[in-house]
Structure formats: structure tokens, C-alpha cells
N, C-alpha and C positions, 0 to 999 in steps of 0.2 A: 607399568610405571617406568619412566625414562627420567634421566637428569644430567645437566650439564653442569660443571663444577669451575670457579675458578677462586676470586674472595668471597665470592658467595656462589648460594648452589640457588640452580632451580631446578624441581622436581615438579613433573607435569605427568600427570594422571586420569586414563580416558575408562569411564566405567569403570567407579574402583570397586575391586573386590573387597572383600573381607579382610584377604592379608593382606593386602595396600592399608587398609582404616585401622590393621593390628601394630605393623610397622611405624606409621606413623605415630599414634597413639604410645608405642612403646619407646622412641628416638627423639620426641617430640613435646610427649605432657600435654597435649591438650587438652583440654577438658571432653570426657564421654560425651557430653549430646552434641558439643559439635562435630566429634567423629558420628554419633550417629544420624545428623543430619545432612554429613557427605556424600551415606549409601543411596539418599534419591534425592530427586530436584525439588526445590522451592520456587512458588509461587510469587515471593515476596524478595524483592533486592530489600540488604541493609549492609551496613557498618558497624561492626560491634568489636571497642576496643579492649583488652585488656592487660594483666600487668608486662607480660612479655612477648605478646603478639596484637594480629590484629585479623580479624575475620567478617571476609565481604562476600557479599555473594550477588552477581552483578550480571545484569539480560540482556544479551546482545541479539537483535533483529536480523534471521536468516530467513532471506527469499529463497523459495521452492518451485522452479520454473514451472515443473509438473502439473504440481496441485495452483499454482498463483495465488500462492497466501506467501505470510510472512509470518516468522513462529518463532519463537522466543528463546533462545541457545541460552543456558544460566552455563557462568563459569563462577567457581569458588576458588578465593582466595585466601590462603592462612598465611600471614607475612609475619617471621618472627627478622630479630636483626640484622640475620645473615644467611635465611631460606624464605625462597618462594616457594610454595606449593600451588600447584592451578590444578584444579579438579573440573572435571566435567565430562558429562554424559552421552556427548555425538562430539565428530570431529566442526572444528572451530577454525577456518583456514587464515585468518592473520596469523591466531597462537600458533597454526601450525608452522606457517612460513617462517614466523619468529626464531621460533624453538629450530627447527631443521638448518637454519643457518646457524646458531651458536653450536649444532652440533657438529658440523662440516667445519665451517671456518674460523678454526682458534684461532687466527688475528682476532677475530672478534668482540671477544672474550675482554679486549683491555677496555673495548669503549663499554659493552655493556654490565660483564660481570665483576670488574674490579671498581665499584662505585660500592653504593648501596642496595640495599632491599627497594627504598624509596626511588633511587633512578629507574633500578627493572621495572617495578610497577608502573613507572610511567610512560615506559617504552611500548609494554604490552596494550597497554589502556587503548596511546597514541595511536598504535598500530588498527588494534579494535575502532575506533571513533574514525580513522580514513576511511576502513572499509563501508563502515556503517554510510559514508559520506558516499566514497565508489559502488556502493548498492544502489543505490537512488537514481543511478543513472538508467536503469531501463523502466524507471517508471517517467525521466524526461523521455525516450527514445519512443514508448505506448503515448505520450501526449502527443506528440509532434505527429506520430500516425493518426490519430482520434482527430486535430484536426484539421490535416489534410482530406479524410475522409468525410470529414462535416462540409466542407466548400466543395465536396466532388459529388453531393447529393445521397451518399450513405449514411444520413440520421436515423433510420430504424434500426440498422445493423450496429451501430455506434450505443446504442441504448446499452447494452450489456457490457459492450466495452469501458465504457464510462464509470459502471456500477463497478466490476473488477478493478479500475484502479483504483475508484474511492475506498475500497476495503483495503485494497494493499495500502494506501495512505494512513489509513486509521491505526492498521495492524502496528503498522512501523509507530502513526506517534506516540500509543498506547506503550509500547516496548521501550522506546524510549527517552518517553516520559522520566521516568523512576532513576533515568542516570542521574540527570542536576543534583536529586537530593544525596546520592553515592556521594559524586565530587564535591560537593560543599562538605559532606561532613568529610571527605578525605582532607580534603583543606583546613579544617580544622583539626580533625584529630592526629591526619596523617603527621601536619607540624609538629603537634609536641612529640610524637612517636616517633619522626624521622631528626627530626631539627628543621628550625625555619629558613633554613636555606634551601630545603625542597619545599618551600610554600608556593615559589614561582612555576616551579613546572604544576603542580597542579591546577595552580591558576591562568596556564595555560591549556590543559584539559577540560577547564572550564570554560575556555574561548571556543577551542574547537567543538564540542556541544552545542554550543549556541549557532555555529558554523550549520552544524545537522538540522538543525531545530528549524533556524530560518529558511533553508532549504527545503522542509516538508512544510513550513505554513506557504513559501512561495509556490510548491506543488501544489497543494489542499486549493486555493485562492483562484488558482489556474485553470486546476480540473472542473471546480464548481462554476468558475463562468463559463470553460466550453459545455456545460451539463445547459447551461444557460440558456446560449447560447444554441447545441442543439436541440433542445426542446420546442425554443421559437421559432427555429426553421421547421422542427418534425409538424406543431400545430399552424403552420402556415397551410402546408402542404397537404394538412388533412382537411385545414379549412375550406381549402382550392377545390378539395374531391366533395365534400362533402355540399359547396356551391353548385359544383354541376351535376351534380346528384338530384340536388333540390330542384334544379333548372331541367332536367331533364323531367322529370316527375310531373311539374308543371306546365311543358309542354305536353306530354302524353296524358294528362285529365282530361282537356276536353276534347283531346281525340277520341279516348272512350268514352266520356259522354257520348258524343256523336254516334261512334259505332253501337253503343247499347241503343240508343234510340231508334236506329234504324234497324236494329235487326230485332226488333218485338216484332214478335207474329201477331197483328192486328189489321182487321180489316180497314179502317184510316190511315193506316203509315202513309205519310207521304211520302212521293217517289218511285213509293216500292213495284208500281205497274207503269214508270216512263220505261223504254227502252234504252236509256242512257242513263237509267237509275244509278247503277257503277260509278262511273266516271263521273258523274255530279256531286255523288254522297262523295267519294275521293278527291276531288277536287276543292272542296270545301275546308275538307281535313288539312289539306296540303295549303291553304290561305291561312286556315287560324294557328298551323304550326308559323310559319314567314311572320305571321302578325305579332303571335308571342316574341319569337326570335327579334323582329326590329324594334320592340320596347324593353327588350331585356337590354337591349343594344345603346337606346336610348337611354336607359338611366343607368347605362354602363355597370351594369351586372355582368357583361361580359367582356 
């Protein structure tokens, strides 16, 4: 547990123990299940206000370059008039940048901890909602490679890659989805708990959302036409092999007819007793191969 203190305190909490949720609990008054919904993570972002505080619990979208997924960071917040408390169970690197600067730089202190509870929150949020924003960018930086390599004739290798960014896309709008309804109901509740002169910065939390939001349907919209896109270059390509496949096949039939025909051991075979038998039956083959070839030529099958 760490906390920086000025008109107001924030106290930021990574993996809280037991005596973190006792402390709290005993300095604090909040109600038992919300201390005991501290000790693990929720599934479920909400806003739930009460008489002297307010309890959110809100999913921020963290890429894992490792794994190339995107995984859901919950941060908990308990906001009473003059504490923040942020709760959470891995580190969070805006909170963390946030917080490490009010601890180092007391200039800082007048812009962000001499306001309210309501300013802090919306610094933290701000902060959260850029990065969410400067995450996004190496799912531009995977497009822009995806379709260099679609015009350089790498659409079977591009198959997988395509499929990795559409789930990194999903991961993200699934995660954050569930903010809009946070900040609407911050907007409203947050008002009468803060005063309506913090209605504006929330309803600019609700701009920059929308900022994210459009951001991943212009991803999403992108990815599916280069998916598009290389599929009907990848079935061109196969249509092509699979042409001269056919084309081949069809030249090589009636060379084996020929060649079955002449090699029955039968006393009628024709040819089989000229002494140029070879070279005849061969030369024939090597006509009906030229004859196929210049009508496949002709009807421009090739």
C-alpha cells in the first residue's frame, strides 16, 4: 500500500492483502462485501454509489506482446470526498506513471491533489483512455506490415497473421466495451456526488472513448478488407495452380492412352514389328501434346 497526501490523499494498492482490506475497512467504513470483493477480481465493470462514497470497478485493455492477446487489467476504485483508493491485482503502467510522479514531484500536488476526489478521478481515467488510445498503435504498425506483404505475394503466410490481429481487435473491443456504460453512469452519478461543475470533465471522458472506440471500428473495418482482399489474391493463385494442373492432366491422358495401347502384348499391335516402331509411336505423342497445347492456346486457357 503507498499514498501520496495533499487536500486530498490517494492510496494505491497492488495485490491487497488482508491487512490492506483490515486498514481500510477499519479508517474507512465501508461496507464488508465491498472489502470483500477487493481481495479478487471481477468479471463485471459497475458503478455503485453510496451515502458517502462511490465504488467502481473498471477494465482496462493490456496487450501481452509474448502471448499476442489482450487481457483485461480490473482497477477498483473507492472514492469517498477527500480519498482515492485504486486497487488492483498486476501493475497498470499509466496508474503507475501517474502515481510515481505525484510521488517525486510535490510541485505537483497543487494541480492534481489540491482539487477534488472528482478532478483525481479524472486524471487517472484521462491517463487510462490515452494509453488504451497509444496501445492501438502496434495493431496500426501489424496492418501496415499485413499489407505490404499481401502486394509482395505473401498471402498464405499472411493467413495467420490476419487471424492474430482480428482477435487482438475483438480482445480490445470486448474490454472496452463496458467503459461507455462506467462513464455515463459516472456522469450522472459522479454529478450529484461531486457537484455539476465536474459534469464537464466527465463528459470529456466520454469524448475520448469514443476517440478509442472509433479507432478500433476503423481497425476492425481495415483488417476485414485486407482479410478480403488477401483471400482473393490467395484463390486467384490457387485457381492459377489448380488450371495448370488440370491443363497438365489433360495433356498427359491421351499420351497414356497411346502409351497403354501400344504396349499390350498382343499379336495385332500395330507397329509393334516396324523397325521405327519407337520413333512413330513417339512422335505421335509429341503431335497430340503440340495439338492440345495450341487449342488450349486458342481458347486462351493459357
Amino acid at each position: 500500500m503507498k499514498q501520496v497526501q495533499s487536500k486530498i490523499t490517494w492510496i494505491d494498492i497492488v495485490n491487497p492483502s488482508q491487512n490492506d482490506i483490515d486498514y481500510l475497512g477499519a479508517n474507512y467504513k465501508f461496507h464488508p462485501l465491498i472489502m470483500s470483493e477487493l481481495m479478487k477480481p471481477s468479471s463485471r465493470s459497475k458503478v455503485e454509489t453510496y451515502n458517502n462514497y462511490i465504488y467502481i470497478v473498471y477494465h482496462i485493455p493490456i496487450y501481452d506482446s509474448t502471448t499476442r492477446v489482450s487481457k483485461a487489467t480490473e482497477v477498483d476504485f473507492l472514492i469517498t470526498k477527500d480519498t482515492i483508493i485504486t486497487s488492483r491485482y498486476s501493475e497498470v503502467e499509466p496508474i503507475n506513471i501517474f502515481f510515481n510522479r505525484l510521488e517525486k514531484d510535490i510541485s505537483s500536488h497543487e494541480k492534481y491533489l489540491d482539487k477534488t476526489t472528482g478532478h483525481l478521478l479524472y486524471e487517472i481515467l484521462e491517463d487510462c483512455q490515452e494509453f488504451s488510445l497509444r496501445q492501438l498503435n502496434h495493431i496500426n504498425e501489424k496492418i501496415s506490415f499485413i499489407e505490404e506483404s499481401i502486394f509482395k505475394g505473401h498471402e498464405k503466410q499472411m493467413i495467420q497473421e490476419i487471424s492474430f490481429v482480428k482477435r487482438d481487435i475483438l480482445d480490445q473491443r470486448l474490454i472496452t466495451r463496458p467503459q461507455k456504460t462506467i462513464l455515463e453512469s459516472l456522469l450522472t452519478k459522479g454529478s450529484k456526488f461531486f457537484g455539476k461543475e465536474i459534469e464537464i470533465y466527465f463528459n470529456d471522458l466520454l469524448g475520448d472513448y469514443e476517440k478509442v472506440w472509433d479507432t478500433l471500428d476503423n481497425l476492425k473495418e481495415t483488417v476485414e478488407a485486407l482479410e478480403s482482399t488477401n483471400n482473393t489474391l490467395f484463390e486467384s493463385k490457387m485457381n492459377e495452380i489448380m488450371k495448370i494442373l488440370t491443363i497438365i492432366a489433360f495433356v498427359t491422358m491421351p499420351l497414356s492412352l497411346l502409351s497403354n495401347i501400344f504396349g499390350m502384348n498382343t499379336a495385332n499391335t500395330p507397329l509393334v514389328s516396324h523397325p521405327f516402331s519407337f520413333w512413330i509411336i513417339t512422335g505421335a505423342m509429341l503431335i497430340v501434346s503440340i495439338a492440345c497445347l495450341i487449342f488450349f492456346k486458342i481458347k486462351k486457357w493459357l
